[in-house]
C-alpha positions as a Markdown table, in Angstrom:
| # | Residue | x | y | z |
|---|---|---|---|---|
| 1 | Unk | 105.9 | 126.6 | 93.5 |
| 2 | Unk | 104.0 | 129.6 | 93.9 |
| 3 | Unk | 100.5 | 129.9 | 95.9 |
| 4 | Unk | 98.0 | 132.1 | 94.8 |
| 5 | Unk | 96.8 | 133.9 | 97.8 |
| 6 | Unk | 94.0 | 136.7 | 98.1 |
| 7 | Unk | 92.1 | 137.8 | 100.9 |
| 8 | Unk | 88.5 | 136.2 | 101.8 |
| 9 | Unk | 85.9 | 138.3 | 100.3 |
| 10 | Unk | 88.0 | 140.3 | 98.1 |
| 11 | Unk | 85.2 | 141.0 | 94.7 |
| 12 | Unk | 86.6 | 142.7 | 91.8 |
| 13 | Unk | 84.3 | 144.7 | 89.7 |
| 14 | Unk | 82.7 | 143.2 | 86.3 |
| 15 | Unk | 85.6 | 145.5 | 84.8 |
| 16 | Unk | 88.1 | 144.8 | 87.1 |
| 17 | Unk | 87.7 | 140.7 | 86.3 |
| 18 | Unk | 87.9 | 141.1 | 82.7 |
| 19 | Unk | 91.3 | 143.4 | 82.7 |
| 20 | Unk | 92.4 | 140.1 | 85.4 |
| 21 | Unk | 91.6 | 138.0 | 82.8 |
| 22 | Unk | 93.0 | 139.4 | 80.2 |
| 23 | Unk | 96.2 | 139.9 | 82.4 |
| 24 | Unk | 96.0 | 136.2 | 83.7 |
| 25 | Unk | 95.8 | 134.8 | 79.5 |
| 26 | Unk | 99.0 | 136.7 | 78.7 |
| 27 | Unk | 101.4 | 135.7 | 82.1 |
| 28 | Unk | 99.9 | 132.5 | 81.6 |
| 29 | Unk | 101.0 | 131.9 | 77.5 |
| 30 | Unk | 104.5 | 134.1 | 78.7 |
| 31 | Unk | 105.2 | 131.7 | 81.1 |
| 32 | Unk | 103.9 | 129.0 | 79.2 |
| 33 | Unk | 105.5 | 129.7 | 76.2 |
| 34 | Unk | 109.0 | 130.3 | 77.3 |
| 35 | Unk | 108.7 | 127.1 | 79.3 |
| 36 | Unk | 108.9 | 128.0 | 82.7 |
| 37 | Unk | 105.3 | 127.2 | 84.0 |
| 38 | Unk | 105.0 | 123.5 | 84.1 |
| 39 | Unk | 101.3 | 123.2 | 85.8 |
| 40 | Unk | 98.8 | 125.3 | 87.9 |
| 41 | Unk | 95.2 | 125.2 | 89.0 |
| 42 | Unk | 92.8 | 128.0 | 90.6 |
| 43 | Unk | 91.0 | 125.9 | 94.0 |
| 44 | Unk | 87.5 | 126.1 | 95.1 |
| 45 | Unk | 86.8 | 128.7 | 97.7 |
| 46 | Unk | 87.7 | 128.4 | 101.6 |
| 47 | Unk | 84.2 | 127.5 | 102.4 |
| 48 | Unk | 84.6 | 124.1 | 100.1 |
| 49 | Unk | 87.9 | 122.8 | 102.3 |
| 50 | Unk | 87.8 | 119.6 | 104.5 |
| 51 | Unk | 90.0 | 118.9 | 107.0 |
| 52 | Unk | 91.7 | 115.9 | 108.0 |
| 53 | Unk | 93.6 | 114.7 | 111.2 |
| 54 | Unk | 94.7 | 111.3 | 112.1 |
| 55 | Unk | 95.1 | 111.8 | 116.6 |
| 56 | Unk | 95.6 | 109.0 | 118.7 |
| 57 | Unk | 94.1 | 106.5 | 116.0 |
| 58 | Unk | 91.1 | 109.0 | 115.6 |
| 59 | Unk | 90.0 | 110.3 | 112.4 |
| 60 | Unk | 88.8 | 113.9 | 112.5 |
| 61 | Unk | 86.9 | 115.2 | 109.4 |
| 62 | Unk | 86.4 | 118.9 | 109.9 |
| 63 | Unk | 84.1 | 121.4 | 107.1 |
| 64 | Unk | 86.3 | 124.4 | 106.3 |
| 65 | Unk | 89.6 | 125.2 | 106.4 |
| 66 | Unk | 92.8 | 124.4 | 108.2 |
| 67 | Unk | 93.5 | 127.7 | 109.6 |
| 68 | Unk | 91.4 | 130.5 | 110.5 |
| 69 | Unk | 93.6 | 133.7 | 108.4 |
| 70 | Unk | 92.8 | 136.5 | 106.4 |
| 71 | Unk | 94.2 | 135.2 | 102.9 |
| 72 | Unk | 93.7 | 132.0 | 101.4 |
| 73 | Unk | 95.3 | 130.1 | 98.8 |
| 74 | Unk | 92.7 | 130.6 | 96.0 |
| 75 | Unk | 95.5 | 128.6 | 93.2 |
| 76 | Unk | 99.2 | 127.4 | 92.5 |
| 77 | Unk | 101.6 | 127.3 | 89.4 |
| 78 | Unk | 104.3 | 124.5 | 89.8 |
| 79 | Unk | 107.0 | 126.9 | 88.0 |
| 80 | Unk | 110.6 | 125.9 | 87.1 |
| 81 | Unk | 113.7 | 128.1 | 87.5 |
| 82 | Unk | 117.3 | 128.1 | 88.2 |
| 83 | Unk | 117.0 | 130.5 | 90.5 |
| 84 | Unk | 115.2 | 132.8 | 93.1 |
| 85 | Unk | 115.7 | 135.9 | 91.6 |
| 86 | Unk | 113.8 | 134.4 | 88.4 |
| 87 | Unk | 111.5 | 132.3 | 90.3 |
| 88 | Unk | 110.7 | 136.5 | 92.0 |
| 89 | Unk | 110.5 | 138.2 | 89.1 |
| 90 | Unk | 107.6 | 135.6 | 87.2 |
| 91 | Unk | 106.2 | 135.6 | 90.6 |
| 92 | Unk | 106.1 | 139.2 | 90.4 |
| 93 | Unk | 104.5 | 139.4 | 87.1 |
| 94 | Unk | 101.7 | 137.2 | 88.3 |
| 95 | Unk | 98.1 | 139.6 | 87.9 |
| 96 | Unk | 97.1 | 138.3 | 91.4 |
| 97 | Unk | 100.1 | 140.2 | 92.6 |
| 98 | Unk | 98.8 | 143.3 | 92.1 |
| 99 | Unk | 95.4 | 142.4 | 94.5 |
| 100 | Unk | 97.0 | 139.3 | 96.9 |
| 101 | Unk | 100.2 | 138.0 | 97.1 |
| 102 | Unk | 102.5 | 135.2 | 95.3 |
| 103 | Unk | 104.0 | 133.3 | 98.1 |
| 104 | Unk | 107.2 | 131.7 | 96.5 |
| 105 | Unk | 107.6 | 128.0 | 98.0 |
| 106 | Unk | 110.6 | 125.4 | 96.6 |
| 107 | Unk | 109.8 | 122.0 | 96.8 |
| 108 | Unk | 112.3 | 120.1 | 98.7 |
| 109 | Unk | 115.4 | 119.2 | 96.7 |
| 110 | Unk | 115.1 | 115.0 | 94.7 |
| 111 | Unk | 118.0 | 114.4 | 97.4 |
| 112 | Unk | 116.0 | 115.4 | 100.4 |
| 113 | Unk | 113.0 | 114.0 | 99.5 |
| 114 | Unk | 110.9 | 111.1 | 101.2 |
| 115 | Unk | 111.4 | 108.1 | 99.8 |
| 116 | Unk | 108.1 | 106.5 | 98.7 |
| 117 | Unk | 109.6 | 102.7 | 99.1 |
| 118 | Unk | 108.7 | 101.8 | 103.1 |
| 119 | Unk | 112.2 | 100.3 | 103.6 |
| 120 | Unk | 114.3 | 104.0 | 102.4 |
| 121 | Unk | 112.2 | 105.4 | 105.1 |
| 122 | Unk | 114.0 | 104.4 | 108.3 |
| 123 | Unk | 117.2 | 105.5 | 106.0 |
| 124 | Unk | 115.9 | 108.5 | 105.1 |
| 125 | Unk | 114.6 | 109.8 | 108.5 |
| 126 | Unk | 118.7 | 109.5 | 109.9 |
| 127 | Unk | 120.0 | 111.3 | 107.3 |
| 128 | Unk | 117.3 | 114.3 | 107.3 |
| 129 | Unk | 117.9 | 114.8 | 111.3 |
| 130 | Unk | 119.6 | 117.3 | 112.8 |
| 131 | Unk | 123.6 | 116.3 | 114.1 |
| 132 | Unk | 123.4 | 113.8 | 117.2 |
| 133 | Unk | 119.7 | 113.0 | 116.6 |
| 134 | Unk | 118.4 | 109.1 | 115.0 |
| 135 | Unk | 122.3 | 108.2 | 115.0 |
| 136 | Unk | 121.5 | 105.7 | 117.2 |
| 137 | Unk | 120.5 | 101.9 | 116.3 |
């Protein structure tokens, strides 16, 4: 996965957005078009986020965002490649790149992943732990 982040407040000139676009339009049918780029989306600015926590059986509905930090993911591309080095070098390509950064993520291998049946879960949980750890009954 890669997420899209630029710094809060960064403004590009009118020129500078339409030479983004233009750059955006051709990674986007590149990456589209040899099949790597499987789904992406810009988000809404910082000041739109909610945040949720579940403490102590308390729900707490915060405005804003989940940390306070100078970037901000502003967008994502769900991108499929065999490996890092490829995953880097579309990542690379990416206009954003040239203004904010591409942070590359993996998503966590089919094996590895939570189960989404409740009864795999207590299963699940022993085999993720660390040696020594939920071995017991």
């Amino acid at each position: 996965m890669l997420m899209i982040c630029v710094a809060e407040g960064v403004e590009l000139s009118p020129e500078e957005v339409v030479e983004s676009d233009r750059r955006m339009t051709a990674w986007l049918e590149d990456t589209i078009g040899r099949g790597v780029n499987l789904h992406g989306g810009r988000l809404r600015p910082v000041s739109s986020a909610t945040t949720v926590r579940a403490r102590k059986g308390e729900l707490l509905v915060t405005d804003g965002p989940f940390a306070e930090t100078k970037e901000q993911i502003a967008g994502y591309d769900v991108i499929e490649c065999p490996h890092l080095d490829q995953a880097i070098e579309v990542a690379s390509r990416h206009p954003v790149a040239r203004f904010g950064c591409i942070e590359v993520r993996p998503f966590v291998d089919s094996e590895q992943a939570m189960p989404r049946r409740p009864l795999e879960v207590a299963g699940w949980a022993r085999a993720m732990a660390p040696e020594g750890e939920g071995q017991g009954s």
